[in-house]
C-alpha positions in Angstrom: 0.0 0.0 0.0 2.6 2.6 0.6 4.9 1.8 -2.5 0.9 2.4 -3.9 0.9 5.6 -2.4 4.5 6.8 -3.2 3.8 6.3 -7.0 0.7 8.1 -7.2 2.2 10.9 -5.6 5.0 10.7 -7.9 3.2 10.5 -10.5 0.4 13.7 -9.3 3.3 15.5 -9.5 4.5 14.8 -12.8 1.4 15.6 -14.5 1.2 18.7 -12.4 4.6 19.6 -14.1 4.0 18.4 -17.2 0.7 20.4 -17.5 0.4 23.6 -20.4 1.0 26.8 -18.2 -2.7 27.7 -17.7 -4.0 24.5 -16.0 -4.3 25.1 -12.1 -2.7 21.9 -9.9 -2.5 22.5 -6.4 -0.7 20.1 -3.7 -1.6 20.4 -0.5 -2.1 18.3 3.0 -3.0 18.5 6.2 -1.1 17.2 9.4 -3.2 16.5 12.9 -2.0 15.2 16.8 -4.2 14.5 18.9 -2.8 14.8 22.9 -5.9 13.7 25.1 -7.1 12.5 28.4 -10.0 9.5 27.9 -12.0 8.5 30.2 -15.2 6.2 30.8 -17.0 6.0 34.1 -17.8 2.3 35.6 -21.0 2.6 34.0 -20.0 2.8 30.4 -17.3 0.6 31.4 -19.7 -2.1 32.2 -22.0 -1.7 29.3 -18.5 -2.7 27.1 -17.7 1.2 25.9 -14.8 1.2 25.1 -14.3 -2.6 25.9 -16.3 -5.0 28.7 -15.2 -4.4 32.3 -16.0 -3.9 35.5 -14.5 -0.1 36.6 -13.8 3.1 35.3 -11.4 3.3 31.9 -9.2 5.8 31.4 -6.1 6.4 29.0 -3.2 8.8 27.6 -2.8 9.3 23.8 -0.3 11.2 21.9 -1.5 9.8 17.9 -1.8 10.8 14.4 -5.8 10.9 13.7 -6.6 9.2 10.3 -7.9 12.5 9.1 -4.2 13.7 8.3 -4.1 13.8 4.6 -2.6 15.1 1.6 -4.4 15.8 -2.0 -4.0 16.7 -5.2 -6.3 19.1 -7.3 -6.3 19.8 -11.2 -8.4 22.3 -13.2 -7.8 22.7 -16.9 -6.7 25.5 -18.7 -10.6 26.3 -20.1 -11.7 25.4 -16.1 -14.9 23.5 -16.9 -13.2 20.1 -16.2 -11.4 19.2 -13.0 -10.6 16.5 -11.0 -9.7 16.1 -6.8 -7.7 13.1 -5.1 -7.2 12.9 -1.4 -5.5 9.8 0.6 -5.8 9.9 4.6 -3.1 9.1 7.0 -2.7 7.7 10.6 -5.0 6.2 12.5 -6.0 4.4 15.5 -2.7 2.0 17.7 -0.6 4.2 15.7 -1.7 2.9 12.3 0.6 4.3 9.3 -2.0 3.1 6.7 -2.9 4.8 3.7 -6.9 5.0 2.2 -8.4 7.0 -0.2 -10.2 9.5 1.1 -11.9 11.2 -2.2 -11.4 10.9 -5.7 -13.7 12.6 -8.1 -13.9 14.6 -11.5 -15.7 17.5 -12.6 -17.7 18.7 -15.7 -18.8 22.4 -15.4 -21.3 21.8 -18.3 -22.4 25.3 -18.6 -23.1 27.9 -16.1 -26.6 26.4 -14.9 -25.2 22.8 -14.4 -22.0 20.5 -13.3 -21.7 17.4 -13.3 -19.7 15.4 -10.6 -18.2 11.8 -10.6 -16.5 9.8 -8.2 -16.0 8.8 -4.5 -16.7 11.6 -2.0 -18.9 13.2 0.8 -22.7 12.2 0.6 -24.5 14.9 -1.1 -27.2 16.0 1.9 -26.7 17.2 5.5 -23.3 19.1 4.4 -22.6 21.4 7.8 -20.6 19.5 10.4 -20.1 20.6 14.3 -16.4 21.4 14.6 -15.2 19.0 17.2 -12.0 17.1 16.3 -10.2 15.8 19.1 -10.1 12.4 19.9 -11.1 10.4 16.5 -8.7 7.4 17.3 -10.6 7.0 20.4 -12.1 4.2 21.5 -14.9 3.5 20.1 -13.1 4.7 17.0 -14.1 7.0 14.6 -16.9 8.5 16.7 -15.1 11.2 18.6 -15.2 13.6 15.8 -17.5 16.3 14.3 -20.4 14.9 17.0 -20.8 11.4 15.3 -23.6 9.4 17.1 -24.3 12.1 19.3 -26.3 14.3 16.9 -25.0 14.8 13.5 -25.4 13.2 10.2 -22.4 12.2 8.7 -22.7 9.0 6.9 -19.4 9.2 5.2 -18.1 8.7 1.7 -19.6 6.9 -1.5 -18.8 6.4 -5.5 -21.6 8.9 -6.8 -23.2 10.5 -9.6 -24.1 14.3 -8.6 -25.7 16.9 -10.5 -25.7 20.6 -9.2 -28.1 22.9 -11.1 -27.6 26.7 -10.3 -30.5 29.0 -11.0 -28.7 32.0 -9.8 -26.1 33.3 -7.6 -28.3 32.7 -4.3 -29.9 29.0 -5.0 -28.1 25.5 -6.3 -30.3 22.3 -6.2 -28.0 19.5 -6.1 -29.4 15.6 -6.6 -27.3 12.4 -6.4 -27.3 9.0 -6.6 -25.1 7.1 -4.7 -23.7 3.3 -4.4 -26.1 1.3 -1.8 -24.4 -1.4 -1.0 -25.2 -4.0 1.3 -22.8 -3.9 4.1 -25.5 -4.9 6.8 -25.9 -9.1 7.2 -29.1 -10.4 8.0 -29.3 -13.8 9.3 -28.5 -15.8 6.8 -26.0 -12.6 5.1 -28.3 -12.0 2.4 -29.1 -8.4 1.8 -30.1 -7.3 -1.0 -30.8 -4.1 -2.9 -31.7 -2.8 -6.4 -32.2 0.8 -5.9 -29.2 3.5 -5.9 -29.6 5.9 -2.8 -30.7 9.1 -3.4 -29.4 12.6 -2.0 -31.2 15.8 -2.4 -30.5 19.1 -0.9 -30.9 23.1 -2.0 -28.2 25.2 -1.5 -29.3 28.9 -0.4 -27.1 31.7 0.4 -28.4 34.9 1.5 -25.8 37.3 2.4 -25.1 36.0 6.1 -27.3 33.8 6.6 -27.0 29.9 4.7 -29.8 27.5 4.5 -30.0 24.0 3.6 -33.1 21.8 3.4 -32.4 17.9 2.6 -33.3 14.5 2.1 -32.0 11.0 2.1 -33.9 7.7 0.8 -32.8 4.2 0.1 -34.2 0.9 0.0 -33.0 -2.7 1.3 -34.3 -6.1 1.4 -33.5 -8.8 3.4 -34.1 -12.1 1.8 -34.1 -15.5 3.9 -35.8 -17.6 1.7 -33.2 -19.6 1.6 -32.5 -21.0 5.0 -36.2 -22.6 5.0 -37.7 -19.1 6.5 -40.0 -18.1 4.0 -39.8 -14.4 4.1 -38.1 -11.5 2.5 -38.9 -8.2 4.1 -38.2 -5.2 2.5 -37.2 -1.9 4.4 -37.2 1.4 3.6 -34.4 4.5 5.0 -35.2 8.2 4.6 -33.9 11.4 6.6 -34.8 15.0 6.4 -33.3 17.4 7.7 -32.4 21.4 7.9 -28.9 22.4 8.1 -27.9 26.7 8.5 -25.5 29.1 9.4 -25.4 32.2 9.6 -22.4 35.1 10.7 -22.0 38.8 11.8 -19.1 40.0 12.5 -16.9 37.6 15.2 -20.5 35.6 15.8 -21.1 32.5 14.2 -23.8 30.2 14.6 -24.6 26.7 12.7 -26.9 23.6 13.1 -28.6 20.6 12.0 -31.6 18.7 13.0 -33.0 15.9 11.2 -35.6 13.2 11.8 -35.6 10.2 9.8 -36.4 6.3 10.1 -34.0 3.2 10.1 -30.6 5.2 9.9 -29.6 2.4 12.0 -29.5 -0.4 10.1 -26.4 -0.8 9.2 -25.9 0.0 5.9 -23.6 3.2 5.7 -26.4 5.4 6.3 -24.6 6.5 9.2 -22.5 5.7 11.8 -24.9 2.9 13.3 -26.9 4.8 16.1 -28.0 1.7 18.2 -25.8 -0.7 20.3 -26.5 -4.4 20.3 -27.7 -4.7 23.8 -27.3 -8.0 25.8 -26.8 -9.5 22.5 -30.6 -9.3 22.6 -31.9 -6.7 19.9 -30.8 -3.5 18.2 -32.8 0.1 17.6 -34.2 -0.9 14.0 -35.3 -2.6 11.5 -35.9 -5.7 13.4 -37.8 -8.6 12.9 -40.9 -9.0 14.9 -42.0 -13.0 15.5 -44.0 -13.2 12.2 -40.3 -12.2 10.1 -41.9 -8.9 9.3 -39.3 -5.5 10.1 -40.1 -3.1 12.4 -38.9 0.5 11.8 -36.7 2.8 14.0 -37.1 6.6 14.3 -34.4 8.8 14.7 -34.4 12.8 16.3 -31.1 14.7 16.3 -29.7 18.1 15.9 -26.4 19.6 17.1 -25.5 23.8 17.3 -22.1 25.1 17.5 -22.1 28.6 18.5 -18.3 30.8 17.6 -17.0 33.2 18.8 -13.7 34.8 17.3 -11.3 36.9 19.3 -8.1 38.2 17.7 -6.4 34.6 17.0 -8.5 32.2 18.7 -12.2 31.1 17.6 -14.4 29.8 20.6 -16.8 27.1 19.7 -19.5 26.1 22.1 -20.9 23.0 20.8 -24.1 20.5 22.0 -25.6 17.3 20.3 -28.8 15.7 20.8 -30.0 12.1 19.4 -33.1 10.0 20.0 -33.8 6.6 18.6 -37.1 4.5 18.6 -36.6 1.4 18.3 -37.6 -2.5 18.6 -36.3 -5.9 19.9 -37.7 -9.0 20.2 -36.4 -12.3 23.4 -36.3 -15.6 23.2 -38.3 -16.5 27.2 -37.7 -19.2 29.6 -40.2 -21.6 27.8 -38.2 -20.9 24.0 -41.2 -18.8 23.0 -40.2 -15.2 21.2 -41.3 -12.0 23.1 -41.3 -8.2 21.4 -41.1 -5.0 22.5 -39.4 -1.6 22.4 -36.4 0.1 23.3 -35.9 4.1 23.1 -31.7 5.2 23.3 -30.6 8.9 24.2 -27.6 10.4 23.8 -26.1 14.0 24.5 -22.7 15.9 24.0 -21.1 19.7 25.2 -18.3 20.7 24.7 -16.1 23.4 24.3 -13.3 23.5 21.2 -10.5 27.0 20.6 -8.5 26.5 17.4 -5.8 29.0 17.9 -3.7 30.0 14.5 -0.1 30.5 15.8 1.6 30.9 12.9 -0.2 31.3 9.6 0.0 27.6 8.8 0.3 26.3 12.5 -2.8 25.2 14.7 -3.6 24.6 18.3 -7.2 23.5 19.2 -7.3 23.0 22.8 -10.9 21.2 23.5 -12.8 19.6 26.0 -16.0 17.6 25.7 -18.1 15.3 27.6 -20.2 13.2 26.2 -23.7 11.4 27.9 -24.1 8.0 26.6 -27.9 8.1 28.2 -29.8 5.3 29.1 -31.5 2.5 27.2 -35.0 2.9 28.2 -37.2 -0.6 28.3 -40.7 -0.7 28.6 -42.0 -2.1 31.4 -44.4 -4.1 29.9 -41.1 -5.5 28.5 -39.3 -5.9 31.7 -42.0 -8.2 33.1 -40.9 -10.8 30.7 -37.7 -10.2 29.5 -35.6 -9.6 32.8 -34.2 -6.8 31.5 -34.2 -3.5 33.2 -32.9 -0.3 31.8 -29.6 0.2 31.1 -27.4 3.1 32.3 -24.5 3.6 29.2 -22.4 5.6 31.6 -20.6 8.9 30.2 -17.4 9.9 29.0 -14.7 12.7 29.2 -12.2 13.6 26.3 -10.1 16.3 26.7 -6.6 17.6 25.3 -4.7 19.7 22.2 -4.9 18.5 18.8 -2.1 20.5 16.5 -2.6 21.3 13.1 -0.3 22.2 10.7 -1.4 22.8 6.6 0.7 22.8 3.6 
């Protein structure tokens, strides 16, 4: 993989040289360290966050985040065709890995439409909180820009994107993305057909951006084949209403959404329900005639900035609610259902300070409420199972940034 890397670098920069006069390359990258405090209480402890115990859980890290990167961007000399590469670095128990982070191309058709191919962002739900310490932490890849804890981010997929701009104020942008299966059913059988589809309109007015959007895909679990009989379909949606808007040193952005089974597993987002005494998950889920059950999903997140001479203070919180269903096997080997609702906040506090004009320091400090799985009790009577307190967590600490 890194011989990989090392050649397509080399070779970036020898069309970048090698290019007429007039067509733009840039290089550029992006080096983070993360130096934290982690730790759990003996609640989440217990309930196996990070990993199963008994007590408290605490560590130091010094580590490179896998968000460290460097990327390559080409516009030709006309500038209606482009194309952007980006390969990530680090990552969690010192990792020196390298993965592809984006790779896309560009058609600027004419000024009402482009056209976009390629690997990148999901095309909805674009503002993130900015929280960054902490990403290798256990569990990893959830300590950054308020993953699980109320924003959207679902992460990266091969795409086909068109942006249509009807003037200088309003872009509607639609996509289709890759849906594949990554979720395994009983027998591993997921299936799907459709593309996902991403939908947002872009709207700037003067200070104030706004930006309504909307997710759907479909799955289908099929497990006909282990003598079951049944194939239930399900179906994944979000909508949601992302906005900033600035005056002078204030800042202030959010995102709420509500949406159904953005837990199921399939890189709709990072999954928003634990498996919970190996006993059930938030959604879909089978009920005792095969049939799914959906999940519901309510969360929003603000960051409120502040800047002062070199420093930017960013107060940030994150709500998210799921709705969910499980179903137990009782004493007498006959299957029970019922429901299960999951809350989870964060606040924090993060100060990116520019040092030097290409040097960072972001002290921050956040705690973050892994709430309590609430079951029914109706359920309980049945089941044995009494709520469960998820316990909370602190992670605090300096990341440094440095950009090239």
């Amino acid at each position: 993989m890194k011989k990989i890397f090392m050649i397509t670098v080399a070779a970036v920069l020898c069309l970048g040289l090698a290019m007429p006069a007039m067509a733009k390359v840039h290089m550029g990258g992006i080096v983070f360290l993360d130096a934290y405090y982690h730790r759990f209480d003996s609640d989440a402890a217990r309930s196996g966050l990070p990993v199963p115990g008994t007590d408290d859980w605490q560590q130091l890290e010094i580590e490179v985040p896998g968000m460290t990167r460097l990327f390559g961007n080409w516009v030709n000399d006309d500038g209606n065709v482009g194309m952007y590469i980006e390969f990530g670095l680090g990552g969690a128990n010192g990792a020196s890995g390298v993965t592809m982070r984006h790779a896309y191309g560009w058609w600027q058709i004419n000024p009402m439409f482009k056209l976009l191919v390629g690997h990148t962002d999901g095309s909805a739900f674009t503002l993130n909180p900015l929280q960054l310490l902490g990403m290798n932490a256990p569990p990893v890849g959830v300590h950054v820009i308020g993953l699980m804890f109320g924003n959207m981010y679902d992460g990266r997929h091969p795409q086909i994107r068109l942006d249509t701009k009807f003037n200088d104020m309003i872009t509607w942008r639609v996509a289709v993305l890759d849906n594949r299966a990554t979720d395994e059913d009983l027998l591993g059988n997921e299936e799907n057909v459709w593309p996902r589809v991403d939908t947002c309109l872009l709207m700037n007015f003067g200070p104030l951006y706004v930006e309504p959007g909307f997710m759907w895909a479909k799955g289908k679990n099929d497990e006909s084949g282990g003598g079951i009989g049944r194939a239930s379909a399900f179906t994944i949606w979000a909508f949601g209403l992302d906005a900033k808007f600035s005056m002078g040193p204030f800042s202030i952005a959010a995102e709420g959404l509500i949406g159904q089974n953005m837990a199921n597993g399939t890189g709709y987002g990072i999954v928003l329900a634990p498996t919970f005494s190996g006993t059930f998950v938030t959604g879909p889920e089978y009920d005792n005639h095969w049939n799914f059950n959906d999940s519901e999903d309510i969360l929003f997140w603000v960051d409120a900035a502040f800047k002062a001479g070199p420093a930017t203070i960013h107060a940030i919180y994150g709500f998210q609610d799921t709705d969910g269903f499980f179903d137990w096997q009782d004493g007498g080997g006959e299957w029970r259902e019922g429901e299960v609702e999951w809350t989870r906040q964060m606040l924090g506090i993060s100060v990116p300070i520019t040092v030097a004009k290409v040097f960072i320091i972001r002290p921050e400090l956040f705690y973050y409420d892994w709430g309590e799985i609430e079951v029914p009790s109706s359920s309980r009577i049945w089941t044995g199972i009494n709520d469960m307190d998820m316990g909370h967590e602190i992670v605090g600490g300096v990341q440094f940034q440095v950009v090239f």
